[in-house]
Short mmCIF file of the C-alpha atoms (twelve columns), coordinates in Angstrom:
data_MODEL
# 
_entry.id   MODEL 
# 
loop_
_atom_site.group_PDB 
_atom_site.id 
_atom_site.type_symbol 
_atom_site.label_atom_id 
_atom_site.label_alt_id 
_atom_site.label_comp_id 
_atom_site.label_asym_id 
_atom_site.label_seq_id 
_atom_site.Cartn_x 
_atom_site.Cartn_y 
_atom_site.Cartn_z 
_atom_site.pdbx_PDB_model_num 
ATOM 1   C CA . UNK A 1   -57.146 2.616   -54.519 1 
ATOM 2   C CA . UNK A 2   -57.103 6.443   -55.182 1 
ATOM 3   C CA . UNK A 3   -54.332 8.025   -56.815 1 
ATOM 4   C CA . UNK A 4   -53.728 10.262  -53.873 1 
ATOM 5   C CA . UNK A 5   -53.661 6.892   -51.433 1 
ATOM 6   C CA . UNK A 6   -50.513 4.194   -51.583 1 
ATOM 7   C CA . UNK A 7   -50.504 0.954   -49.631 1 
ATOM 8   C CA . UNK A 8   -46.724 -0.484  -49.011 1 
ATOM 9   C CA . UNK A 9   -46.368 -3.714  -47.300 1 
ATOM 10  C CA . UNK A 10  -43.876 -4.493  -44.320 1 
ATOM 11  C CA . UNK A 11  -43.133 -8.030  -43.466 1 
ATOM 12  C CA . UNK A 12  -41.933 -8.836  -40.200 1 
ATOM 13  C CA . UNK A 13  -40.347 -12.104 -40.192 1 
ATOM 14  C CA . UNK A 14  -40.721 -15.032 -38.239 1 
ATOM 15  C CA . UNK A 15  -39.472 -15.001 -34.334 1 
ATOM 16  C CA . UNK A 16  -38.211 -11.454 -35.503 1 
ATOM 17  C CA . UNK A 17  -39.618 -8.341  -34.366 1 
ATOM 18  C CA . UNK A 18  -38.582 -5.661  -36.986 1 
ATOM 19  C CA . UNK A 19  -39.534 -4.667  -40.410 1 
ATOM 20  C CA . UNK A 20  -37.151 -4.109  -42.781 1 
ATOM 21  C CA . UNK A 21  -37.207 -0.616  -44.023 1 
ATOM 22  C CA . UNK A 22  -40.012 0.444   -46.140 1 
ATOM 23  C CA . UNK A 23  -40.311 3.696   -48.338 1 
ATOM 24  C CA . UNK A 24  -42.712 6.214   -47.557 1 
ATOM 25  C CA . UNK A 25  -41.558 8.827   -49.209 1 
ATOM 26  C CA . UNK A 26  -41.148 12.766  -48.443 1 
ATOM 27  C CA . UNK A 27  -44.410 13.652  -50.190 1 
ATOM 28  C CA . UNK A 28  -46.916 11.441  -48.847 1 
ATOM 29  C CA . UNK A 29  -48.132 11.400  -44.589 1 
ATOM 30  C CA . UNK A 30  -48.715 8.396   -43.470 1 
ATOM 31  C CA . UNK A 31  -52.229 7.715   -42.402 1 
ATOM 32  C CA . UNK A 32  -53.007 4.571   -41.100 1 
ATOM 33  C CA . UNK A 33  -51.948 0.941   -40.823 1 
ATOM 34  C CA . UNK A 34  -53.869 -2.504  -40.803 1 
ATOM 35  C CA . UNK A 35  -52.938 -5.364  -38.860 1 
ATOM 36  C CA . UNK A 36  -53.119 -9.284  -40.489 1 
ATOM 37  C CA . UNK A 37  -56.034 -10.970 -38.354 1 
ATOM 38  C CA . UNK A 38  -52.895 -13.788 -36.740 1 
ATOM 39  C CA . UNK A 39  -50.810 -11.279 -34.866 1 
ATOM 40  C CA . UNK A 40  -48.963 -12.396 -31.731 1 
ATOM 41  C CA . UNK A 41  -50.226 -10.161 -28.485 1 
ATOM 42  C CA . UNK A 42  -47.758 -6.814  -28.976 1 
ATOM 43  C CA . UNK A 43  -48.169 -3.176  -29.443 1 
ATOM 44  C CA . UNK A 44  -46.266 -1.401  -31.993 1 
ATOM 45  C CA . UNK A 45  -43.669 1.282   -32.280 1 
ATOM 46  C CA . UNK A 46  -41.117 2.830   -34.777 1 
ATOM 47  C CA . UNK A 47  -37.939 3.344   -36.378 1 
ATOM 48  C CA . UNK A 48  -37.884 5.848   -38.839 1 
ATOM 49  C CA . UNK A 49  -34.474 7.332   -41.053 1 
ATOM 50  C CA . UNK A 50  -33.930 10.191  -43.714 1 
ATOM 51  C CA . UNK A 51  -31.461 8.335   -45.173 1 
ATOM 52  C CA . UNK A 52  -31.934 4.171   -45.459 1 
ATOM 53  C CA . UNK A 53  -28.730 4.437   -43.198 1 
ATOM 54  C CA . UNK A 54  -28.892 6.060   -39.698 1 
ATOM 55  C CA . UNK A 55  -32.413 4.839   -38.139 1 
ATOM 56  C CA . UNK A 56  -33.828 6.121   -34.584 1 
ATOM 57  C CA . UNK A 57  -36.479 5.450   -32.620 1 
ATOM 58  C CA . UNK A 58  -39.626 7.546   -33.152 1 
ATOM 59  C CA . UNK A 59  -40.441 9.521   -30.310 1 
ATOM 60  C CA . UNK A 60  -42.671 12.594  -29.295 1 
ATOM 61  C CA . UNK A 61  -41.641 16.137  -28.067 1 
ATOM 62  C CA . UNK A 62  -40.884 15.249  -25.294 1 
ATOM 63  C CA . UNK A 63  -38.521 12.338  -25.717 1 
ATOM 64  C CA . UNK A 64  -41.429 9.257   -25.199 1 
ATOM 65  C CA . UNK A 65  -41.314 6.198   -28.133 1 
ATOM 66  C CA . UNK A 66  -44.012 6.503   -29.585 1 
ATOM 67  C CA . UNK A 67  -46.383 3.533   -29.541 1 
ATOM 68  C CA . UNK A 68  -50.024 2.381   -30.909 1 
ATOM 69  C CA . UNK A 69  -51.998 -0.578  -29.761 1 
ATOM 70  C CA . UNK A 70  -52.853 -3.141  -32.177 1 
ATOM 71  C CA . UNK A 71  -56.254 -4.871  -32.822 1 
ATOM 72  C CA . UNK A 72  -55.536 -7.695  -35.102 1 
ATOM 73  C CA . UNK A 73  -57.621 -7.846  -38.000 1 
ATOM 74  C CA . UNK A 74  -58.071 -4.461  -38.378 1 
ATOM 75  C CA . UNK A 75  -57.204 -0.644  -39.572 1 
ATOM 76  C CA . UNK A 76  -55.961 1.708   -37.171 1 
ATOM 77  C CA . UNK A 77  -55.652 5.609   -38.083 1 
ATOM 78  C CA . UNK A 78  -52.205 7.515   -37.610 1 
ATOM 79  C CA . UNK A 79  -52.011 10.899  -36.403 1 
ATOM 80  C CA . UNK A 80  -49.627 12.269  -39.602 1 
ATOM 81  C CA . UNK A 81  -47.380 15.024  -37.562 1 
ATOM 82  C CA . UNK A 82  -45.476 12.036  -35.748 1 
ATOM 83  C CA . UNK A 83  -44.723 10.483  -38.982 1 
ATOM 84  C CA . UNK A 84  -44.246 14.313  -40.536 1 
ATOM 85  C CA . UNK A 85  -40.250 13.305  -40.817 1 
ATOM 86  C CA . UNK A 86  -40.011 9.871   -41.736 1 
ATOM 87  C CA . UNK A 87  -39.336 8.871   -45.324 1 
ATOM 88  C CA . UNK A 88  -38.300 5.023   -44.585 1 
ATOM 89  C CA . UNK A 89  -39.851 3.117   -41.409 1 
ATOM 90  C CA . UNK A 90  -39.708 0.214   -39.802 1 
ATOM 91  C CA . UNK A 91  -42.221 -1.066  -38.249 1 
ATOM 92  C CA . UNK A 92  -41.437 -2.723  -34.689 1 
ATOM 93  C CA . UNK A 93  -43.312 -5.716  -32.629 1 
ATOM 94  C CA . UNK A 94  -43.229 -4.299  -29.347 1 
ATOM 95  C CA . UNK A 95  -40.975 -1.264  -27.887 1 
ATOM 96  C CA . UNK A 96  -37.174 -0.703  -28.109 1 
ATOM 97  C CA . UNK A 97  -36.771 -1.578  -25.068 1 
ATOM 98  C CA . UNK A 98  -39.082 -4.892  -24.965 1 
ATOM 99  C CA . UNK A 99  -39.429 -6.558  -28.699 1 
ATOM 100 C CA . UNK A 100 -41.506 -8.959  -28.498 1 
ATOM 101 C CA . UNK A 101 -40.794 -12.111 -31.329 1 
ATOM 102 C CA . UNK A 102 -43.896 -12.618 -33.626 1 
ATOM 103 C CA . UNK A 103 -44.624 -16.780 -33.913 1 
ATOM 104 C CA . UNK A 104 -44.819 -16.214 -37.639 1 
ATOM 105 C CA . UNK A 105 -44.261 -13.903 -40.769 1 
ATOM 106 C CA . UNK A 106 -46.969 -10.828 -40.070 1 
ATOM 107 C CA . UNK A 107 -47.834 -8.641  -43.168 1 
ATOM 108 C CA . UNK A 108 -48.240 -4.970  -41.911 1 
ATOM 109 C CA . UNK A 109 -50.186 -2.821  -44.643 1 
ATOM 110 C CA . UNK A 110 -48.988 0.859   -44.256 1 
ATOM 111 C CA . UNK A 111 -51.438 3.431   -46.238 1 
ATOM 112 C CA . UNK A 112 -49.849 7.073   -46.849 1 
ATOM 113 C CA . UNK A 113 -52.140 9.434   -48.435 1 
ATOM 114 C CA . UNK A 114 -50.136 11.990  -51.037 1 
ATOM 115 C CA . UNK A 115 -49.333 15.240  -49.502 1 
ATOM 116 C CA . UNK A 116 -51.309 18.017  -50.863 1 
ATOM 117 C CA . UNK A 117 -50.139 22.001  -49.935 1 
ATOM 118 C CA . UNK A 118 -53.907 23.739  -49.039 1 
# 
């Protein structure tokens, strides 16, 4: 693993559907996340805090969660500038509105890539 990439780790637990709060830090974007290969049928979405205390849903300009659609098994690539303000995250099974329970513990492996000023 590169110096200038990171992988963290986010469990979600069994018949639970949120992450516990994981560190990403104010100088690194995150860029991607891979899925464990057993994942039960869900998309994902996002809560995401400045200060481990107060946590909100992620959501675009104009006010929509923001969600990505899993492939189990495999790597999926973030756009950075919606995670551009998030220094913890949790990582949700489902939507806010419509969690959806995962039938066992799921590893999520979050890669951020260290910001670098051009």
């Amino acid at each position: 693993m590169s110096a200038l990439v990171r992988e963290i780790t986010a469990t979600i637990a069994i018949n639970t559907s949120l992450s516990p709060a994981v560190y990403i830090g104010g100088e690194f974007n995150l860029i991607g996340i891979r899925y464990p290969a057993a994942w039960t049928a869900a998309g994902l979405s996002f809560q995401v805090s400045l200060d481990n205390v107060t946590y909100d849903v992620l959501r675009d300009d104009g006010g929509n969660e923001i969600t990505k659609t899993v492939t189990a098994g495999q790597f999926r690539e973030f756009d950075s500038a919606e995670f551009k303000t998030a220094i913890w995250l949790k990582v949700q099974s489902g939507t806010s509105a419509v969690p959806v329970n995962q039938l066992a513990a799921r590893t999520i492996t979050i890669y951020v890539r260290r910001y670098i000023a051009r």
